[in-house]
TORSEFI-804330 format. One record per atom (N, C-alpha, C, O, CB): residue number from 1; residue in one letter; atom name; x, y, z. Coordinates in nm, 3 decimals. Glycine has a CB too. Example, Ala and Ser with C-alpha at 12.3 -4.5 7.8 and 13.67 -1.06 7.14 Angstrom:
<pts>
{num 1 | residu A | atome N | u 1.319 | v -0.569 | w 0.780};
{num 1 | residu A | atome CA | u 1.230 | v -0.450 | w 0.780};
{num 1 | residu A | atome C | u 1.320 | v -0.330 | w 0.780};
{num 1 | residu A | atome O | u 1.424 | v -0.332 | w 0.846};
{num 1 | residu A | atome CB | u 1.131 | v -0.447 | w 0.905};
{num 2 | residu S | atome N | u 1.285 | v -0.225 | w 0.708};
{num 2 | residu S | atome CA | u 1.367 | v -0.106 | w 0.714};
{num 2 | residu S | atome C | u 1.290 | v 0.003 | w 0.787};
{num 2 | residu S | atome O | u 1.341 | v 0.114 | w 0.804};
{num 2 | residu S | atome CB | u 1.408 | v -0.060 | w 0.572};
</pts>
This chain:
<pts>
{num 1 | residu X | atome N | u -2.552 | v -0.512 | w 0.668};
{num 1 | residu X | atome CA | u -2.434 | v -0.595 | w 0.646};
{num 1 | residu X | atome C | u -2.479 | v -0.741 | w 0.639};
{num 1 | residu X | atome O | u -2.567 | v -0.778 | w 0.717};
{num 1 | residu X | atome CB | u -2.328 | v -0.573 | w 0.759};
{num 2 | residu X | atome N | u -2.432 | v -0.817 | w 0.562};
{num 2 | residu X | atome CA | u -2.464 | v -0.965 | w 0.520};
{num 2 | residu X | atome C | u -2.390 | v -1.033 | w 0.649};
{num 2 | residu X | atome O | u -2.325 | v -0.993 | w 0.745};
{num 2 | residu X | atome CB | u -2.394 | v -1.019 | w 0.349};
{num 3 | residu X | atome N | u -2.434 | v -1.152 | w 0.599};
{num 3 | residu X | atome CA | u -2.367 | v -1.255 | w 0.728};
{num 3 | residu X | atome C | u -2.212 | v -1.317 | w 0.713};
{num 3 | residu X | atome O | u -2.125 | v -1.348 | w 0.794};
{num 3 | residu X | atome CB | u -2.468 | v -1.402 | w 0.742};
{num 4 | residu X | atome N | u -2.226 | v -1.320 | w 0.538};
{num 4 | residu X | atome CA | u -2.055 | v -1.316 | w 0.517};
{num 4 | residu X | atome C | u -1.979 | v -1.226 | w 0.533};
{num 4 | residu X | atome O | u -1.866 | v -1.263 | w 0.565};
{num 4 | residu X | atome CB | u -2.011 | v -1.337 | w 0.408};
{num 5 | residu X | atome N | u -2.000 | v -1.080 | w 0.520};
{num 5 | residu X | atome CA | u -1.986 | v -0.987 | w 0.579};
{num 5 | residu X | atome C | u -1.925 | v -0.949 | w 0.700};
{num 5 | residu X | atome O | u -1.819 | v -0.889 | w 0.715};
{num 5 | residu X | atome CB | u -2.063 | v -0.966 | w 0.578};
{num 6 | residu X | atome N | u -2.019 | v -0.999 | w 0.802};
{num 6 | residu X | atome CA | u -2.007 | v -0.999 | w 0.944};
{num 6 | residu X | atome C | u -1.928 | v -1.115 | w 1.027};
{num 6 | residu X | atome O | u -1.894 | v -1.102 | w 1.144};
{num 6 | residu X | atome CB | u -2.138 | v -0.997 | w 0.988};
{num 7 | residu X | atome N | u -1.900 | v -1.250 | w 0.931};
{num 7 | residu X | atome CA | u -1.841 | v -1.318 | w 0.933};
{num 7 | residu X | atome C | u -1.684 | v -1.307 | w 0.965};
{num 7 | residu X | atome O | u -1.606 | v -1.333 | w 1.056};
{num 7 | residu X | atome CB | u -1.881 | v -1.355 | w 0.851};
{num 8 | residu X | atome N | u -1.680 | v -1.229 | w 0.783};
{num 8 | residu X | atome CA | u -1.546 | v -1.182 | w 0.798};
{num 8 | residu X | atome C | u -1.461 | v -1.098 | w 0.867};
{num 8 | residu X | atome O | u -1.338 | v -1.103 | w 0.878};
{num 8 | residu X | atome CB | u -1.527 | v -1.155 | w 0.727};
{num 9 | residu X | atome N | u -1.545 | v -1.015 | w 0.914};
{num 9 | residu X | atome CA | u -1.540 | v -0.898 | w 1.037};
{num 9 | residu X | atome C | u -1.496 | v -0.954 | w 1.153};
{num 9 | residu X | atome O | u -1.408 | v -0.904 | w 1.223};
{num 9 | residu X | atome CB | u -1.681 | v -0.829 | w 1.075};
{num 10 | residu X | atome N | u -1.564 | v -1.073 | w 1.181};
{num 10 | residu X | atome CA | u -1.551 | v -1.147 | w 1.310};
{num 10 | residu X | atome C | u -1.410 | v -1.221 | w 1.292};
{num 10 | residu X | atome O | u -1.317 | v -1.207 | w 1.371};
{num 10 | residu X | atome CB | u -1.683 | v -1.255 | w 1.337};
{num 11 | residu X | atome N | u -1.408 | v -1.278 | w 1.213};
{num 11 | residu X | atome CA | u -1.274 | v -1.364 | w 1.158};
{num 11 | residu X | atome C | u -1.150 | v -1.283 | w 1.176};
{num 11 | residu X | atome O | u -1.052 | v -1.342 | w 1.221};
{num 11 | residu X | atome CB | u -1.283 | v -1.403 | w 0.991};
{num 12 | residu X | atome N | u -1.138 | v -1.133 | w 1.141};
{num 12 | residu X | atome CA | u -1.035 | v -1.052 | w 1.138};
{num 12 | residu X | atome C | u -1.004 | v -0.967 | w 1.299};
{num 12 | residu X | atome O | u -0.894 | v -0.964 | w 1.355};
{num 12 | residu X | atome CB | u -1.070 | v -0.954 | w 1.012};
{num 13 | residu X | atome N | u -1.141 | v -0.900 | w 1.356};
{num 13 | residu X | atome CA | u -1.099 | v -0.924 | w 1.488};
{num 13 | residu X | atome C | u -1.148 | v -0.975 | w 1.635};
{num 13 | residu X | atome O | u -1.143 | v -0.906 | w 1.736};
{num 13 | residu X | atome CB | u -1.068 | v -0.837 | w 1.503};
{num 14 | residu X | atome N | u -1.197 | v -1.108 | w 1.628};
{num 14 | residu X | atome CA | u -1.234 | v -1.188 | w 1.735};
{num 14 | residu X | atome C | u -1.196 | v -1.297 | w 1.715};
{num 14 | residu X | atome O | u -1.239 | v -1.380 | w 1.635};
{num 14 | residu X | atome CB | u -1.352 | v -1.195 | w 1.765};
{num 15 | residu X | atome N | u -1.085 | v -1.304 | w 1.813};
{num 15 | residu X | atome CA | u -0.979 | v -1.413 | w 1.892};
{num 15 | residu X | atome C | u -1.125 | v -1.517 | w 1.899};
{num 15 | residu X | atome O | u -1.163 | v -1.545 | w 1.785};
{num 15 | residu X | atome CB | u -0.883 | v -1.345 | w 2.091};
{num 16 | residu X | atome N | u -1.177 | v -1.553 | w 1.964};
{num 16 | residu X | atome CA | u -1.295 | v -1.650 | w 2.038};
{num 16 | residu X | atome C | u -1.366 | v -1.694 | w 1.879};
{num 16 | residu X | atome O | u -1.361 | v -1.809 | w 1.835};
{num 16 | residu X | atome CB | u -1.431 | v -1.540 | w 2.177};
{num 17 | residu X | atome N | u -1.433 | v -1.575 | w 1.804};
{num 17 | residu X | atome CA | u -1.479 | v -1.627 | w 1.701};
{num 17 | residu X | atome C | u -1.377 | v -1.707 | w 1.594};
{num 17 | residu X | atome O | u -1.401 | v -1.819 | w 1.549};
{num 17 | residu X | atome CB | u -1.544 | v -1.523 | w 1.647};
{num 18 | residu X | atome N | u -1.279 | v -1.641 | w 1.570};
{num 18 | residu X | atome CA | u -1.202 | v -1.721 | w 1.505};
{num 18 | residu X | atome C | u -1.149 | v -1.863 | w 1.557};
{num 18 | residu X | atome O | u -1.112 | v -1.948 | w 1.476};
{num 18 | residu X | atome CB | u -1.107 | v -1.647 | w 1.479};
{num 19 | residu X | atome N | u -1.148 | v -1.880 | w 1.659};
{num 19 | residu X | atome CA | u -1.088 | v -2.039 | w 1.751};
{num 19 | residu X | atome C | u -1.247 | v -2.137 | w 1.739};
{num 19 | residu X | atome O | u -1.259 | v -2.250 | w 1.787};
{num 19 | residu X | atome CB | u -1.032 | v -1.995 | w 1.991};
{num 20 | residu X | atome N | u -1.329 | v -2.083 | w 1.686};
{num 20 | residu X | atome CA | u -1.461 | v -2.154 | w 1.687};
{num 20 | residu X | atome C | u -1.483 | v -2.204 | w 1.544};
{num 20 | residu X | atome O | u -1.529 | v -2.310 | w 1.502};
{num 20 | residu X | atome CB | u -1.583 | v -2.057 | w 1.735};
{num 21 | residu X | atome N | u -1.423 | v -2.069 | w 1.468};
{num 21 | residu X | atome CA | u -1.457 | v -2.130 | w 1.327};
{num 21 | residu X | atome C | u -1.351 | v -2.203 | w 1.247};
{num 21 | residu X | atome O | u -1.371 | v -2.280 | w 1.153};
{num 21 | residu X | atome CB | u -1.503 | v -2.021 | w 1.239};
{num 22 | residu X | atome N | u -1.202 | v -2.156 | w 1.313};
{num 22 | residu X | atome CA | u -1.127 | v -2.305 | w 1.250};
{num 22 | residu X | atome C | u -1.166 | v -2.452 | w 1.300};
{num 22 | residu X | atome O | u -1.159 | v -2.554 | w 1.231};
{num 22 | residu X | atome CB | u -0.965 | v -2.303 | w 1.286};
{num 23 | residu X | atome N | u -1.214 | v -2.443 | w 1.446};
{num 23 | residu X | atome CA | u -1.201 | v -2.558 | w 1.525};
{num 23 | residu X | atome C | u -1.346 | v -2.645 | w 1.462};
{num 23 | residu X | atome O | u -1.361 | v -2.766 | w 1.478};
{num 23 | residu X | atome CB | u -1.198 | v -2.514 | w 1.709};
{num 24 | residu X | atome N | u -1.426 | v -2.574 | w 1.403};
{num 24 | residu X | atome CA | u -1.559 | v -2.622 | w 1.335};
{num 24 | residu X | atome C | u -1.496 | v -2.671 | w 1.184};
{num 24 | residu X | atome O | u -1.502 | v -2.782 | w 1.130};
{num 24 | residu X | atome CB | u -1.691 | v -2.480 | w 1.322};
{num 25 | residu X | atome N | u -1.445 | v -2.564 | w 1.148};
{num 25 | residu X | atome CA | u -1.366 | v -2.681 | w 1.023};
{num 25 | residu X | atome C | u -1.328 | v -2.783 | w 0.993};
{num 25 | residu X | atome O | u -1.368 | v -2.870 | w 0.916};
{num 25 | residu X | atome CB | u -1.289 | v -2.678 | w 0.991};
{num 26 | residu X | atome N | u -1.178 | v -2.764 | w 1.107};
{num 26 | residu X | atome CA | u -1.147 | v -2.907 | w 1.134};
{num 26 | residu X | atome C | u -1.234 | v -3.025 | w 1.159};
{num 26 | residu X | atome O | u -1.210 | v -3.134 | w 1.108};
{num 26 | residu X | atome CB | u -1.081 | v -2.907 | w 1.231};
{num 27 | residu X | atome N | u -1.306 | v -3.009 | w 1.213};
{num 27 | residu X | atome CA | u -1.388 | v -3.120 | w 1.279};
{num 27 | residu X | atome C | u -1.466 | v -3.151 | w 1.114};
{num 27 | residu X | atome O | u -1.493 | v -3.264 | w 1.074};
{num 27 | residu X | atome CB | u -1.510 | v -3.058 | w 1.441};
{num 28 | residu X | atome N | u -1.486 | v -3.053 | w 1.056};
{num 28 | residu X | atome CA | u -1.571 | v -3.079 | w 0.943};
{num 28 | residu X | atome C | u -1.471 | v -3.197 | w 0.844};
{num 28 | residu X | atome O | u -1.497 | v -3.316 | w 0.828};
{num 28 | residu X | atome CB | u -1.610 | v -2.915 | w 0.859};
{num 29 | residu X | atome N | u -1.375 | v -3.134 | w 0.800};
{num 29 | residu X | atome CA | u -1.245 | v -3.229 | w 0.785};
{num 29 | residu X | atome C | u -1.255 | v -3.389 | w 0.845};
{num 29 | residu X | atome O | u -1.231 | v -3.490 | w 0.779};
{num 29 | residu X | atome CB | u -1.118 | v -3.152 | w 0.870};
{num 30 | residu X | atome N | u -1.286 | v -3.387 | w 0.954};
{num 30 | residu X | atome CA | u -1.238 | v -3.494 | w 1.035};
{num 30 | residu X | atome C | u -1.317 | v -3.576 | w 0.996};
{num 30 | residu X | atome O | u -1.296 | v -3.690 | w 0.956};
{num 30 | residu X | atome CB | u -1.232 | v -3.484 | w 1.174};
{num 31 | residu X | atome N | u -1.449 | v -3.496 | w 1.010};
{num 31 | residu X | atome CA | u -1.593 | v -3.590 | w 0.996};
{num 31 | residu X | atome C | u -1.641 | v -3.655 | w 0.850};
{num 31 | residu X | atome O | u -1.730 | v -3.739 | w 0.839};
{num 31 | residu X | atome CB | u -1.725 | v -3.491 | w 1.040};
{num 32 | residu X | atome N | u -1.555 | v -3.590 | w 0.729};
{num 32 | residu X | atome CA | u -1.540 | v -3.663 | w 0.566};
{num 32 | residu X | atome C | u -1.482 | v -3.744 | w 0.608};
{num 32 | residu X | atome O | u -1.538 | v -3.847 | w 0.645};
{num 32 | residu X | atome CB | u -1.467 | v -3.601 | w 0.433};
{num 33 | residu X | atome N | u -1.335 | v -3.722 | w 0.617};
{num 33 | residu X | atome CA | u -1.258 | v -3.859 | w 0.646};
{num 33 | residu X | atome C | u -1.313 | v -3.986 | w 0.718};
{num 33 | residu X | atome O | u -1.288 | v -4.090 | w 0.657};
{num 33 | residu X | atome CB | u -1.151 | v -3.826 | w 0.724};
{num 34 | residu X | atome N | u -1.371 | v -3.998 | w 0.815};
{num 34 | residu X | atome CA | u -1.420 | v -4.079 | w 0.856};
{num 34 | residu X | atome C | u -1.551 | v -4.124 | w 0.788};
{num 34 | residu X | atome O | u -1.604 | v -4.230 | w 0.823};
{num 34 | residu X | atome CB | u -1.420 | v -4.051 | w 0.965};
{num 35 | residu X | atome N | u -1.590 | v -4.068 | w 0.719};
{num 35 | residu X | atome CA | u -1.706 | v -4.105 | w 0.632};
{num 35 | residu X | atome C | u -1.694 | v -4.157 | w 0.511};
{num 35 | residu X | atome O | u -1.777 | v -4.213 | w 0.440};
{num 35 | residu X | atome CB | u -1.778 | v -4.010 | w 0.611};
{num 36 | residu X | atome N | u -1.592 | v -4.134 | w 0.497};
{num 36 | residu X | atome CA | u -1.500 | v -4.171 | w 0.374};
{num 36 | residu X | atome C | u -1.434 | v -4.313 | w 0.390};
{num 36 | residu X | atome O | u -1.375 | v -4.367 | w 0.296};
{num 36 | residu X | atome CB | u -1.378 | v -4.058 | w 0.357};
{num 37 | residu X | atome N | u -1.446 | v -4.374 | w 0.520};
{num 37 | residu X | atome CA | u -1.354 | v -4.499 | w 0.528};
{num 37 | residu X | atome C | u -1.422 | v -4.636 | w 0.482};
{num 37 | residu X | atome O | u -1.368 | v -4.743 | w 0.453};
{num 37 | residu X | atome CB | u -1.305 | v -4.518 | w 0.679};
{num 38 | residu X | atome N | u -1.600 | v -4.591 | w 0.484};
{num 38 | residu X | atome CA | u -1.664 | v -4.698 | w 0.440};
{num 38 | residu X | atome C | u -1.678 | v -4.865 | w 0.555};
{num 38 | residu X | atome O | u -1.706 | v -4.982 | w 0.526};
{num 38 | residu X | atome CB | u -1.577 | v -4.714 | w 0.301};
{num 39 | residu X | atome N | u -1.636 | v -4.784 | w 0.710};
{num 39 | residu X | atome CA | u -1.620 | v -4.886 | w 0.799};
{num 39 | residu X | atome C | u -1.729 | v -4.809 | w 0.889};
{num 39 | residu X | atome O | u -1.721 | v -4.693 | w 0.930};
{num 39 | residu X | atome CB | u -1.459 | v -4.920 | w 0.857};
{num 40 | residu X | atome N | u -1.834 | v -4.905 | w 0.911};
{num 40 | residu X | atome CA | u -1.946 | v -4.851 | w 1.009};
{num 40 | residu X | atome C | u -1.928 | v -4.963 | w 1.156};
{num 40 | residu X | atome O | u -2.006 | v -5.051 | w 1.192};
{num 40 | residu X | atome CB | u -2.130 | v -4.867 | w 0.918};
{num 41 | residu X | atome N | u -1.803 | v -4.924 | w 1.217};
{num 41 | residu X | atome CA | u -1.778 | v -4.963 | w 1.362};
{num 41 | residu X | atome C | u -1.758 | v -4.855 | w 1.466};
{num 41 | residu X | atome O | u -1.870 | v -4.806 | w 1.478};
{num 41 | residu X | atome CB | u -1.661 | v -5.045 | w 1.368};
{num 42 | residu X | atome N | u -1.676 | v -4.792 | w 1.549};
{num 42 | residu X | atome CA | u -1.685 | v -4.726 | w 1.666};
{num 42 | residu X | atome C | u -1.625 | v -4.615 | w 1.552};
{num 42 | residu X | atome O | u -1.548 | v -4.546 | w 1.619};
{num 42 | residu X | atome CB | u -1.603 | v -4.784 | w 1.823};
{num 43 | residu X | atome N | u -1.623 | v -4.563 | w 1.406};
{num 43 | residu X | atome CA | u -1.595 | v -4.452 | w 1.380};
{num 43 | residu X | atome C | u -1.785 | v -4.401 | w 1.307};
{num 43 | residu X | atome O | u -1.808 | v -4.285 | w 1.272};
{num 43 | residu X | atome CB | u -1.436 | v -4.458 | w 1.275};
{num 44 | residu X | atome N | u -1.867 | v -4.483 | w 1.301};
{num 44 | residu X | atome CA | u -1.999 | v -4.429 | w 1.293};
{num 44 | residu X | atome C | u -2.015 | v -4.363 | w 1.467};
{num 44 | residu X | atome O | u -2.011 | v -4.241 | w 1.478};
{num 44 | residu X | atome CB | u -2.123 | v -4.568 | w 1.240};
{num 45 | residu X | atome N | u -2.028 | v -4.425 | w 1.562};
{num 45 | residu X | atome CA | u -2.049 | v -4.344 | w 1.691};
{num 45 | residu X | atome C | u -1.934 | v -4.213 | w 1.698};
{num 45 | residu X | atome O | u -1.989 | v -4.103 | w 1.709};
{num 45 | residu X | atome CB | u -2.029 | v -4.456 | w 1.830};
{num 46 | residu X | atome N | u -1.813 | v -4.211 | w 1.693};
{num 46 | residu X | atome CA | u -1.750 | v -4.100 | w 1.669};
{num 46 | residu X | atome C | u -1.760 | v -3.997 | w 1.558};
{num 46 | residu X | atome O | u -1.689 | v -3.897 | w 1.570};
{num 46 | residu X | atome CB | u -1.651 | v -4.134 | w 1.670};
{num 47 | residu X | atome N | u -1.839 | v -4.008 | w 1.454};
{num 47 | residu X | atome CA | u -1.869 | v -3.945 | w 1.342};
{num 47 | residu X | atome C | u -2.007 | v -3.880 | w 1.422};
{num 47 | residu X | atome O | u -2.034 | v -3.761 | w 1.405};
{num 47 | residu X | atome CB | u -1.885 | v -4.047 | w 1.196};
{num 48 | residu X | atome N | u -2.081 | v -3.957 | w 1.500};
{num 48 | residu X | atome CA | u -2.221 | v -3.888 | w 1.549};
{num 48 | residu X | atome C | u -2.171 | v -3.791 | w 1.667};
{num 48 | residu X | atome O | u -2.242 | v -3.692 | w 1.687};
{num 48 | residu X | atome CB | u -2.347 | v -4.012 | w 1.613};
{num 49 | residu X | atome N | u -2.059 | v -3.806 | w 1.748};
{num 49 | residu X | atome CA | u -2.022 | v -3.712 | w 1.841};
{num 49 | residu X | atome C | u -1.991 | v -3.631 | w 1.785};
{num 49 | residu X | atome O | u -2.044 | v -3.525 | w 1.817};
{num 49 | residu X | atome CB | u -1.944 | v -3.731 | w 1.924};
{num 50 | residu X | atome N | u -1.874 | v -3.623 | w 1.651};
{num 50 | residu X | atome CA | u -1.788 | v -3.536 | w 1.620};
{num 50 | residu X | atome C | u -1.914 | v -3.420 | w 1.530};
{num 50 | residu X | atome O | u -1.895 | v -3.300 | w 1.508};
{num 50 | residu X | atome CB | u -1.645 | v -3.618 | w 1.529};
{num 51 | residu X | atome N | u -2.019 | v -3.490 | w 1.498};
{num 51 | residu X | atome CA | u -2.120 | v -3.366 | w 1.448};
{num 51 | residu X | atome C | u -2.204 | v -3.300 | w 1.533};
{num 51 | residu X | atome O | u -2.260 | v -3.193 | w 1.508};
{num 51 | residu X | atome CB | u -2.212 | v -3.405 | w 1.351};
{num 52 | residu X | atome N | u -2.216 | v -3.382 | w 1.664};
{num 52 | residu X | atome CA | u -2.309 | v -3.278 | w 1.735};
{num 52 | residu X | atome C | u -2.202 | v -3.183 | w 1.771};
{num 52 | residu X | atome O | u -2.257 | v -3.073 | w 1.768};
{num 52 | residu X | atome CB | u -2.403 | v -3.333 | w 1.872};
{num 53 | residu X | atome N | u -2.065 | v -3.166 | w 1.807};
{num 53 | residu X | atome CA | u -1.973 | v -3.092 | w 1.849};
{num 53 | residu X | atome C | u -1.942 | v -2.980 | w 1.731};
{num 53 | residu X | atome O | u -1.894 | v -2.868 | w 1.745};
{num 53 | residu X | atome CB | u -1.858 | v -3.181 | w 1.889};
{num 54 | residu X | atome N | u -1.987 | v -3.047 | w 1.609};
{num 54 | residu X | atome CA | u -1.926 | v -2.946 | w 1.521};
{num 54 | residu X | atome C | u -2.110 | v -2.853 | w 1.511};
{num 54 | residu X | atome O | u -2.115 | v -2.733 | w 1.482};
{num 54 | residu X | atome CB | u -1.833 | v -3.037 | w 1.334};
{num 55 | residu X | atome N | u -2.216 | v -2.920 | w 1.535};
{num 55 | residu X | atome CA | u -2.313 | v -2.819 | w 1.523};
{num 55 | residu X | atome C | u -2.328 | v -2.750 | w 1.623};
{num 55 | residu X | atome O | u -2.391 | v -2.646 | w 1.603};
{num 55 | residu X | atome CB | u -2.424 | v -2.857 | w 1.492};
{num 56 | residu X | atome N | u -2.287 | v -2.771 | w 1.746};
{num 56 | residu X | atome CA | u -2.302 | v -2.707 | w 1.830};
{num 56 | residu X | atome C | u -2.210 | v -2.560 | w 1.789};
{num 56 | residu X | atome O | u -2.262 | v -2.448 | w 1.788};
{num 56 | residu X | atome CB | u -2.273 | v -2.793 | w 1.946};
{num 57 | residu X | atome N | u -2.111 | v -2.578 | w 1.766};
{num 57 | residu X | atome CA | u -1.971 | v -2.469 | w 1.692};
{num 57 | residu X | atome C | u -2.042 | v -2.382 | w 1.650};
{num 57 | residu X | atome O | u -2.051 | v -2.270 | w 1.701};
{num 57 | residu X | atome CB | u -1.864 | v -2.519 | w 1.556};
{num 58 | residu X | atome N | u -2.119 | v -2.432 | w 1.527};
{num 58 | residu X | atome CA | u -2.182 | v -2.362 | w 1.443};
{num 58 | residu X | atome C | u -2.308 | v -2.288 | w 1.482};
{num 58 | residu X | atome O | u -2.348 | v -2.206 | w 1.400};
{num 58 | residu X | atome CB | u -2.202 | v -2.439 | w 1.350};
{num 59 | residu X | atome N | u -2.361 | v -2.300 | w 1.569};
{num 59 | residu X | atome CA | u -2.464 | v -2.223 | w 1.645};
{num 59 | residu X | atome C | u -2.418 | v -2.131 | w 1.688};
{num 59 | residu X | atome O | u -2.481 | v -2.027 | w 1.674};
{num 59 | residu X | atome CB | u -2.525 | v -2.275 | w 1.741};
{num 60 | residu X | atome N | u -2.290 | v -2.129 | w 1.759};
{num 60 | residu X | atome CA | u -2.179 | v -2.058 | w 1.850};
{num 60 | residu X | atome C | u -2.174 | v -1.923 | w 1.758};
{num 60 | residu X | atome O | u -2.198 | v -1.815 | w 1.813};
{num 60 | residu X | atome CB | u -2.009 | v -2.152 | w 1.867};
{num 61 | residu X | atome N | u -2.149 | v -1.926 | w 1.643};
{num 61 | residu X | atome CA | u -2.102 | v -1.879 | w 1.559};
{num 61 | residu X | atome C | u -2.240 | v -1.785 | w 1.509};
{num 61 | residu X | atome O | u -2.253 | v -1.666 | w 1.484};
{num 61 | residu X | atome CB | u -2.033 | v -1.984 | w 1.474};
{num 62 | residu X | atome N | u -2.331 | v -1.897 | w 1.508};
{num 62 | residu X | atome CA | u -2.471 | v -1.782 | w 1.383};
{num 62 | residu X | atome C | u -2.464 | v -1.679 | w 1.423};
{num 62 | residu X | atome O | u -2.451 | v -1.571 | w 1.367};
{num 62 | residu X | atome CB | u -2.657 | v -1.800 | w 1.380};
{num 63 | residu X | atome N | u -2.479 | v -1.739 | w 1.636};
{num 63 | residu X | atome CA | u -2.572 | v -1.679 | w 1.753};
{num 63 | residu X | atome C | u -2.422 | v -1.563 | w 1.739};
{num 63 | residu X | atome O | u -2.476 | v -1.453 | w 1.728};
{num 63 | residu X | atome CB | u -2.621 | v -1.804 | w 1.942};
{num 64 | residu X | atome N | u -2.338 | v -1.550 | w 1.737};
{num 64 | residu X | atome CA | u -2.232 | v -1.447 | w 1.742};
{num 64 | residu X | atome C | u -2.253 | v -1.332 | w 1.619};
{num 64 | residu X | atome O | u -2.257 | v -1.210 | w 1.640};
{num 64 | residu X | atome CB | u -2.084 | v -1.527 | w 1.726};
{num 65 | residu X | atome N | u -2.267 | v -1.411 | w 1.460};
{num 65 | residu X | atome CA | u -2.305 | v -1.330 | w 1.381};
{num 65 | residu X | atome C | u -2.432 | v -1.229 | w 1.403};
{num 65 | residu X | atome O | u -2.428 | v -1.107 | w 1.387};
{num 65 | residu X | atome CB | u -2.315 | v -1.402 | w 1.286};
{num 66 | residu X | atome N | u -2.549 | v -1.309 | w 1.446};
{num 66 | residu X | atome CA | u -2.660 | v -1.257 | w 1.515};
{num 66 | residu X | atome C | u -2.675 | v -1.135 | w 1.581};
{num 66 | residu X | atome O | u -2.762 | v -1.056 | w 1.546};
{num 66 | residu X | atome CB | u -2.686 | v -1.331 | w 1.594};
{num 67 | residu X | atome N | u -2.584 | v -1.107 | w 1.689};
{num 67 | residu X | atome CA | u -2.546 | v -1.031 | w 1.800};
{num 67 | residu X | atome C | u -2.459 | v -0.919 | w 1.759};
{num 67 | residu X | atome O | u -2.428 | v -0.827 | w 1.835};
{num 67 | residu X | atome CB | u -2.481 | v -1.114 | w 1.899};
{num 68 | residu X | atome N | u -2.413 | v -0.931 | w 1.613};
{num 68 | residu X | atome CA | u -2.310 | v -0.860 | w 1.573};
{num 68 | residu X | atome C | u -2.409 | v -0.750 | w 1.451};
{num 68 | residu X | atome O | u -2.346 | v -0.665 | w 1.388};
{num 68 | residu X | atome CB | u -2.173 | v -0.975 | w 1.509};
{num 69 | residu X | atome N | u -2.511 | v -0.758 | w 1.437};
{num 69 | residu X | atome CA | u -2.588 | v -0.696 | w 1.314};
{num 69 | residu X | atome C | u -2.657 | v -0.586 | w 1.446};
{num 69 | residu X | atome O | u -2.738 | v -0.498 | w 1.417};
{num 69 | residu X | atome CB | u -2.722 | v -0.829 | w 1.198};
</pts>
């Protein structure tokens, strides 16, 4: 089984995986917009939090796909 695959598997029934991978979205969302404003003041330091939070997500997630093969 592929990882999109197992993805989607996860997406349809895991509560936890799914609250990880919208909440990584969003943040992905969040983190254009602010990159997008073309103002490098306290939203460059919040753009650097808001990605270690969103890579961390995303580890959450491989390491889940991972565990699921």
């Amino acid at each position: 089984m592929s990882d999109d695959e197992i993805m989607a598997k996860l997406l349809e029934e895991d509560k936890e995986f799914q609250k990880v991978y919208f909440e990584h979205r969003e943040l992905d969302e969040v983190i254009k917009n602010l990159e997008s404003r073309n103002t490098m003041t306290l939203d460059e330091l919040d753009v650097k939090k808001l990605k270690k939070i969103k890579l961390s997500l995303k580890d959450r997630m491989e390491s889940r796909i991972r565990t699921s093969k």
